[in-house]
N, C-alpha and C positions, 0 to 999 in steps of 0.2 A: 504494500500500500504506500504510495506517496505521501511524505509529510510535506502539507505546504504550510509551514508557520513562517518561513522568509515573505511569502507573499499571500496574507487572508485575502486576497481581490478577486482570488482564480476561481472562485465557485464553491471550491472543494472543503470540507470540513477537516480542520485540522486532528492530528491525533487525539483523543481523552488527554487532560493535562500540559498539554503543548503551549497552550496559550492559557493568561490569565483572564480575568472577566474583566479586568479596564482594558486589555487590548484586543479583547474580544467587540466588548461596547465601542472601540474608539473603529474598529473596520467596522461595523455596522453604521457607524455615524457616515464613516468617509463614501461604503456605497450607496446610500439612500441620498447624499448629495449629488455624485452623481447620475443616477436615477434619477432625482429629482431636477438634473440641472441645476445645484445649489438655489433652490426655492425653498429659501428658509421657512417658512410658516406649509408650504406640505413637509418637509424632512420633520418638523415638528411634530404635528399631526400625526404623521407615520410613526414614528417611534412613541409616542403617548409621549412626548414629552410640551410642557411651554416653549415659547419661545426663549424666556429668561433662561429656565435651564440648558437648552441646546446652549447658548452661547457661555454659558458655565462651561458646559462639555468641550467648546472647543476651545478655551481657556485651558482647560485642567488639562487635554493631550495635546496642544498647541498646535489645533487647526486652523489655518489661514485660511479664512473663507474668499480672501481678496486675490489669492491664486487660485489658478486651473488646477494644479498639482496639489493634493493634501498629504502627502508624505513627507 
């Protein structure tokens, strides 16, 4: 089985353990922006989060919403 923990974007779920739960949360944040075309209030909505908190969130993993690139 392939471990993809270098890159959570590929689809693929990483091994049990591989990944913690903030940088499990922080790829879900990074693909629902692109998904969403970084439309903050649906990437909101989709994750049940506020708007205030999403931007917590990209505070707390140092997501620049002002680039194309979130890594």
């Amino acid at each position: 089985m392939q471990n993809n923990v270098s890159n959570p974007n590929k689809g693929t779920l990483p091994e049990p353990g591989a990944m913690s739960m903030d940088e499990i949360e922080k790829a879900m944040i990074i693909k629902t922006l692109t998904y969403y075309n970084q439309n903050i209030s649906q990437v909101a909505k989709a994750l049940g989060l506020s708007r205030g908190a999403l931007y917590r969130r990209f505070e707390k993993y140092g997501i620049d919403i002002s680039k194309n690139t979130f890594d």
